[in-house]
C-alpha positions in Angstrom: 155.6 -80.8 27.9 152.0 -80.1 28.1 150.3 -79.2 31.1 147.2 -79.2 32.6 145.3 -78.1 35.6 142.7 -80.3 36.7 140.3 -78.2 39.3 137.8 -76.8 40.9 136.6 -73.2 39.3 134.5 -71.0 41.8 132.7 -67.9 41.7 134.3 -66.0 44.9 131.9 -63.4 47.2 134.4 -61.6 49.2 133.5 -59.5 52.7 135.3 -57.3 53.9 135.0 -56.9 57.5 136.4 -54.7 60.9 137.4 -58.5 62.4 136.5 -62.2 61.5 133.3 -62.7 63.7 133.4 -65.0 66.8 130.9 -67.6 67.4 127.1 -65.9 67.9 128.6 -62.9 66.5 127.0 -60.2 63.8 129.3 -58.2 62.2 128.4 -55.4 59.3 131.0 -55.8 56.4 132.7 -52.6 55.1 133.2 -53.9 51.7 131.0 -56.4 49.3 132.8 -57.5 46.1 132.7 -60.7 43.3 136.0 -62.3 42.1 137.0 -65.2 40.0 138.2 -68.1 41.9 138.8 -71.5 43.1 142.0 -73.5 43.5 142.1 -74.6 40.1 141.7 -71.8 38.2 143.7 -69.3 40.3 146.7 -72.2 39.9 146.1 -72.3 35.8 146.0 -68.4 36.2 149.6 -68.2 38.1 151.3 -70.7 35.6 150.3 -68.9 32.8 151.2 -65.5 33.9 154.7 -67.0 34.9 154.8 -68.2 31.4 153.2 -71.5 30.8 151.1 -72.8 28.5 147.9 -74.0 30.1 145.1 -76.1 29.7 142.7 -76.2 32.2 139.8 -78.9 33.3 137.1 -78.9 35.3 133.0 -78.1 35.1 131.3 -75.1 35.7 127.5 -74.2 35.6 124.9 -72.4 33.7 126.2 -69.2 35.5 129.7 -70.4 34.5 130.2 -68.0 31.8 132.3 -65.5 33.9 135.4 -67.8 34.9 135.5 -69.0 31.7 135.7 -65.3 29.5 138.3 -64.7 32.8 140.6 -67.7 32.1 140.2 -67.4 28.3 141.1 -63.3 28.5 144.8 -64.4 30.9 145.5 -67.3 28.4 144.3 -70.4 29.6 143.0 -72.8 27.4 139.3 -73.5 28.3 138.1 -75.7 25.6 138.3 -79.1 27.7 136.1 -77.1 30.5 132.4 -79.0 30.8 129.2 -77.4 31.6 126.9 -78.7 33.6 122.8 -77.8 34.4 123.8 -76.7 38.3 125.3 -74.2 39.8 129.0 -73.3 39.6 130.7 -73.9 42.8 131.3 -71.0 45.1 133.4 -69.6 48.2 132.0 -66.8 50.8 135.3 -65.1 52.1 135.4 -62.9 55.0 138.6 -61.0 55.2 139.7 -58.9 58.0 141.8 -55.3 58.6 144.9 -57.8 58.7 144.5 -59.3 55.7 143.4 -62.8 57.0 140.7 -65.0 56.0 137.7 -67.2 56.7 136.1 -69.3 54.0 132.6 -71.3 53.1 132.9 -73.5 50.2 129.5 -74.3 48.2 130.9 -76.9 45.6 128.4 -76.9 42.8 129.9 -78.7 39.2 132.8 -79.1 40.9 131.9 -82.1 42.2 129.9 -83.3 38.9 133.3 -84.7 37.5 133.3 -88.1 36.7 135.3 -90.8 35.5 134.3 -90.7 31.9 135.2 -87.3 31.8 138.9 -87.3 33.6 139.2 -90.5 31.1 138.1 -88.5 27.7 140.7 -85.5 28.9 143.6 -87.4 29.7 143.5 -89.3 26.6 145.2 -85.8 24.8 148.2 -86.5 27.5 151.2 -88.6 27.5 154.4 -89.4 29.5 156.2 -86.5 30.5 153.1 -84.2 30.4 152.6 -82.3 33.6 149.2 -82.3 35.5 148.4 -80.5 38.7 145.2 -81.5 40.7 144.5 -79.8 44.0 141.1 -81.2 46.3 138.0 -79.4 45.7 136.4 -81.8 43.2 135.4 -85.0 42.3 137.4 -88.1 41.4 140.9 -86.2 42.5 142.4 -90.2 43.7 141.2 -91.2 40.1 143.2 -88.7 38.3 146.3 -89.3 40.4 146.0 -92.9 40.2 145.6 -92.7 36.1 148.1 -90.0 35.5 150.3 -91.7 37.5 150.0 -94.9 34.8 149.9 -92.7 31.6 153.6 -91.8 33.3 152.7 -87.3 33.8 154.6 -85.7 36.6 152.1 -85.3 39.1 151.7 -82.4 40.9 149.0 -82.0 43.5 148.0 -79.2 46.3 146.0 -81.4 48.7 143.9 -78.4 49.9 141.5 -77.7 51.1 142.3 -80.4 53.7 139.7 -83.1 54.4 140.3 -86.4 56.9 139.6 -88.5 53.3 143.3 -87.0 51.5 144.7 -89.3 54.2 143.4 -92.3 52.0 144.3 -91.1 48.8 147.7 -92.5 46.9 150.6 -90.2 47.6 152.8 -92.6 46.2 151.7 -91.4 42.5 152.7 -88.4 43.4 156.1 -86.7 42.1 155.6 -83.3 43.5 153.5 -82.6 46.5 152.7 -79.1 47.8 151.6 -78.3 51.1 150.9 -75.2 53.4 152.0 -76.2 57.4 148.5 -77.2 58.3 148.6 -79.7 55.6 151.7 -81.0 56.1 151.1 -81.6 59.6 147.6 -83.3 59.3 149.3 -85.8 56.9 152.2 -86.3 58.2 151.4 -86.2 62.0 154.3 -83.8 62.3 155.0 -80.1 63.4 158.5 -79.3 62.5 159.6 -79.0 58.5 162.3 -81.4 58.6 160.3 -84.4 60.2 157.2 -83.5 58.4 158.7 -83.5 54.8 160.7 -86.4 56.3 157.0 -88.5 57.0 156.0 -87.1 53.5 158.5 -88.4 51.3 158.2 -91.6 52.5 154.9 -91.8 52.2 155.5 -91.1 48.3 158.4 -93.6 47.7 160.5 -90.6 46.4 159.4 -87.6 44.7 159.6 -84.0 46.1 157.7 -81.9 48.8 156.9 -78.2 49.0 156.2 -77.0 52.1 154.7 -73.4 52.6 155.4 -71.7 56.0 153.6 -68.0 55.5 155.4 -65.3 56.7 158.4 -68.2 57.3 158.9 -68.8 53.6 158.6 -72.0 52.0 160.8 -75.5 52.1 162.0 -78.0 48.8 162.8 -81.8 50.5 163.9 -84.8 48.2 165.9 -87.2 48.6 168.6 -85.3 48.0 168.3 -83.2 51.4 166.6 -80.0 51.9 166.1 -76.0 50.8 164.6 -73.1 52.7 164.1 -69.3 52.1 162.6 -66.5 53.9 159.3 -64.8 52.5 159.3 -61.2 51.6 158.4 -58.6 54.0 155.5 -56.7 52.9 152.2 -55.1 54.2 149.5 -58.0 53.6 146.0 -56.7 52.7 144.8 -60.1 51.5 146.1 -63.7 51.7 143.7 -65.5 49.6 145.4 -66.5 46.6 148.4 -66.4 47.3 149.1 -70.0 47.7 147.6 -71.0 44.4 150.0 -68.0 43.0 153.3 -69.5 45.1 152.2 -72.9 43.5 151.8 -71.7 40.1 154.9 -70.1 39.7 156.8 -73.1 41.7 155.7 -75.3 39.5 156.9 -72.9 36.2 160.3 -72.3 37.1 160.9 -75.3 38.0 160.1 -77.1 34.6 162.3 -74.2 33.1 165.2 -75.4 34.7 165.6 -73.3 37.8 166.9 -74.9 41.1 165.1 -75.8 43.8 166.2 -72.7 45.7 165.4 -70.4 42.7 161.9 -72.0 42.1 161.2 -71.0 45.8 162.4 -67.6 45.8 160.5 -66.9 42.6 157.1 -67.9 43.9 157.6 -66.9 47.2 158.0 -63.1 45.6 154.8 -63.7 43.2 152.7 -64.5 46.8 154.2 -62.1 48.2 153.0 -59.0 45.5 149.5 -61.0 45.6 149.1 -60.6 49.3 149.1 -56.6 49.0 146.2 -56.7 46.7 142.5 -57.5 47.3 141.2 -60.4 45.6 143.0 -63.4 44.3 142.9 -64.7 40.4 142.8 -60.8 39.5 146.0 -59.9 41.3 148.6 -62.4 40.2 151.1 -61.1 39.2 153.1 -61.6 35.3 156.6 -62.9 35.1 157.7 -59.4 34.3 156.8 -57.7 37.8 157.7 -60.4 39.9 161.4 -60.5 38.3 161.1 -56.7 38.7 160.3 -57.2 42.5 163.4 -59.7 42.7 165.7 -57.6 41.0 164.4 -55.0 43.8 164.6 -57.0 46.6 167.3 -59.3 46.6 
């Protein structure tokens, strides 16, 4: 199986403030750093350090060189990544003393994909090859709609969530990850078993992830459902660590691991993200998340 990651690759400012500031409000930040980011790229980072081999997609700018030297120096593959003469998308993140996060997207080359260019990639892909797309770029309902035909298990992390993922074709999906705000805005449901309930019928089969934070994380198919609990540990930072959770999901399960394994396997690799500042730079490799396993269960 080959896989590749089709997304967005951001250069993240991060701020580190006392609180997240209120409407009208001024706040001076304690802490001013740079990171390698973006849905896409953190998600290529996480499957690679689980164990994949990765290819990723997506453009960058003429300031682009940093996420690419970054991906290329964890193992992902960067030669189907396309320059472009703008800027490379961006995210300011304000981070509080709790770990918690507000976020501005600036999306740059990452919406400079077109269809030529999701047509001249996917051309190296056949039946059985995985992708996983997320929604911080361009032409996202193309690629679904084309992998989809070429017969790849699709994979796709609607985020960040927009009213237009409503209209996009969930039944070419095969795996659909979701955090609880996600879930609910497509669904129109609040509880887990309704909302992946609303899901899976809105995908004519397939399988849902469903990421509940500190609640742990749900698998649905047809089949029925699995939960487990998250870790308990002292958060610093929670950016990332959804893209980390879906990265090593995704890995485990294409190794053969159940459901219920796959779960508790990402939900440890989140859970040693969230302790660290940053995002793409803190995921962990498959050797210290087993080591956290073997430690906590």
């Amino acid at each position: 199986m080959k896989i590749l990651v089709f997304g967005s690759l951001n250069i993240d400012k991060v701020y580190t403030m006392p609180s997240l500031p209120m409407q009208g409000e001024t706040l001076t930040c304690k802490r001013y750093e740079v990171h390698v980011g973006g849905k896409g790229l953190n998600q290529a980072v996480s499957l690679c350090k689980a164990g994949a081999d990765v290819s990723m997609a997506g453009c960058v700018g003429t300031d682009g060189d940093l996420l690419v030297e970054f991906l290329r120096s964890t193992g992902v593959h960067t030669d189907k990544i396309q320059r472009t003469e703008g800027f490379t998308g961006h995210a300011v993140i304000l981070v509080d003393g709790n770990g918690q996060n507000q976020m501005v997207m600036y999306p740059g080359a990452n919406w400079e994909i077109t269809p030529e260019y999701c047509d001249k990639i996917l051309d190296e892909y056949e039946a059985g090859d995985l992708i996983l797309l997320q929604y911080e770029t361009t032409q996202v309902g193309y690629l679904l709609r084309k992998a989809h035909e070429k017969g790849m298990l699709v994979a796709w992390n609607p985020s960040a969530f927009v009213p237009a993922i409503l209209d996009e074709p969930l039944e070419c999906v095969d795996i659909l990850l979701v955090n609880e705000y996600e879930g609910q805005c497509i669904s129109g449901e609040c509880a887990p078993e309704p909302m992946t309930a609303a899901l899976l019928r809105r995908m004519n089969g397939g399988a849902v992830v469903l990421t509940l934070g500190g609640e742990g994380a749900v698998y649905a198919d047809a089949g029925g459902m699995v939960r487990v609990p998250a870790f308990c540990v002292d958060a610093v930072d929670t950016t990332g660590a959804g893209d980390t959770f879906t990265g090593y999901f995704l890995h485990s399960l294409i190794c053969g691991k159940t459901p219920e394994e796959a779960l508790r396997t990402a939900c440890a690799a989140s859970a040693i993200v969230v302790t660290k500042p940053g995002a793409a730079e803190t995921i962990p490799d498959r050797e210290t998340v087993e080591c956290f396993l073997r430690a906590h269960c």
